[in-house]
N, C-alpha and C positions, 0 to 999 in steps of 0.2 A: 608781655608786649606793652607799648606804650606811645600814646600819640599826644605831641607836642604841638601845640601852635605859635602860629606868630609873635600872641601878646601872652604868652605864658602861660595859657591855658591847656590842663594836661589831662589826660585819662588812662588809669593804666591797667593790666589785668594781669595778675601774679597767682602762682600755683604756690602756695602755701605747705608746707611741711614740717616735721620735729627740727628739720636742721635752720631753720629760714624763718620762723616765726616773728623772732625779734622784728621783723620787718613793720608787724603789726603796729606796735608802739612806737613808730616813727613817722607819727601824722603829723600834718604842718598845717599851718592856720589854713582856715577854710576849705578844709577839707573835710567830704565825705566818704564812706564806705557801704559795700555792702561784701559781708563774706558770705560763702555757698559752702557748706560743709560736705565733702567727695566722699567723706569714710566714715563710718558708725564710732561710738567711741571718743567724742570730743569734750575735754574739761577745761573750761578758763572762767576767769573771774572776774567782770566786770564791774566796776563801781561799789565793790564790797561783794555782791550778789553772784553767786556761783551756779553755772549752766550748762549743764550735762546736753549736749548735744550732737546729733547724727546724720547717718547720708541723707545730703537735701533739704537740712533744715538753713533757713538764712535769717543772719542778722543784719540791720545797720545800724551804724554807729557814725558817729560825729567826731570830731577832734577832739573834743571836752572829755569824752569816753575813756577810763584808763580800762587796761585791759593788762590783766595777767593771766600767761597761760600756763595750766597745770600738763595738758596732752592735748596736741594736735596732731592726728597721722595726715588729713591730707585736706585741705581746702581752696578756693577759688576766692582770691582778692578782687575783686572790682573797687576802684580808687580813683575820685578826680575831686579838682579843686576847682571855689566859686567860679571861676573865667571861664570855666569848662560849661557847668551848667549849674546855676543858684537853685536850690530848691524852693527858698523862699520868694524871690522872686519869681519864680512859674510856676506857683502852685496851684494855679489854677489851671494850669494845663495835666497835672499827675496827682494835682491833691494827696500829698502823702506830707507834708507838713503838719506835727504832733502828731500821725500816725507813725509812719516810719523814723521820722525823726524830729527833734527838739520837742519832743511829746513830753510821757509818763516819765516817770521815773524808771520803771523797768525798761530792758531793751525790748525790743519786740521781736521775738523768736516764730519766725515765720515755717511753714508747712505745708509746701505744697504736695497736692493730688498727684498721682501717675500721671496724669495729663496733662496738670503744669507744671510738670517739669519737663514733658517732651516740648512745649511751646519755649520755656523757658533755656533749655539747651539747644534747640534752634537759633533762639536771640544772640546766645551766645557765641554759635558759633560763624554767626552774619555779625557779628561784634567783631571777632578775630579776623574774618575776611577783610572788613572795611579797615579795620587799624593798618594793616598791610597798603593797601591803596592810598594812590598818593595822586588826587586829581585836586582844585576849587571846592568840590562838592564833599569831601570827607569829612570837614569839620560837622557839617551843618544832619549827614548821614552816620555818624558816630554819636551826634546829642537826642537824633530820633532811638537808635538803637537803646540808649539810658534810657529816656522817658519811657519807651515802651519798658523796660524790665520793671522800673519805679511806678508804674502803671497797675501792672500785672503781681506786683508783689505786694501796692496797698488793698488790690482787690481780693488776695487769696488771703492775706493777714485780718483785712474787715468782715471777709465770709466765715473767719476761724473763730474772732472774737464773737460775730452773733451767733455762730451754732453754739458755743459756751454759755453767754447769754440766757440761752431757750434750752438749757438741758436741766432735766430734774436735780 
């Protein structure tokens, strides 16, 4: 599904699979992603560095990111570009800039709890309600819907990083 604006500003959200993948590698400038991995079992190769990944684990990734993939059974694309919503510019409303993205060098392989991902599959699926909807008020109710997930995903990625942190 996919929601266009006026001035060219888009958001889209694509179910990912072994036949479809290619889709991954055809970012266009200023664009962001966040994949959601549906099914256990995932191999691809990011930036040289290779990441064995499963149900519910999420990456972002930026346009700069090449990405090859060895196995994907089943994933969740989330994808919009700067017009849609700049992460640098509002990062003081999601503070996930150099966390989630234009950080480390590695990507940041996110994992959430049983409980956030019921919060986080909710978002999603008041993401899918509002793409549908076509009133004044979608644009502005489709970039809360982002912020909240870029929210919740720098907060369950910096709670993952300090429990690592503080472990023997």
């Amino acid at each position: 599904m996919k929601f266009e604006g006026k001035n060219k500003e888009y958001i889209e959200i694509i179910d990912i699979t072994a036949g479809n993948f290619d889709l991954l590698n055809m970012s266009r400038q200023s664009e962001l992603s966040l994949l959601w991995f549906t099914s256990d079992c995932n191999e691809v190769i990011i930036d040289t560095i290779e990441y064995k990944l499963n149900k519910n684990d999420l990456i972002s990734l930026t346009e700069f990111h090449r990405i090859e993939v060895k196995k994907i059974k089943k994933a969740r694309l989330i994808r919009w570009n700067r017009s849609f919503y700049c992460v640098v510019d509002h990062d003081s409303e999601v503070s996930c800039k150099g966390i989630l993205y234009y950080g480390a060098s590695k990507v940041p392989v996110i994992k959430p709890s049983v409980s956030d991902i019921d919060v986080l599959e909710t978002v999603l699926k008041m993401f899918l309600i509002e793409i549908q909807s076509k009133d004044n008020l979608q644009l502005e109710m489709l970039q809360m819907m982002l912020k909240r997930v870029l929210i919740l995903c720098t907060r369950i990625y910096k709670l993952q990083e300090e429990s690592l942190d503080h472990s023997p």
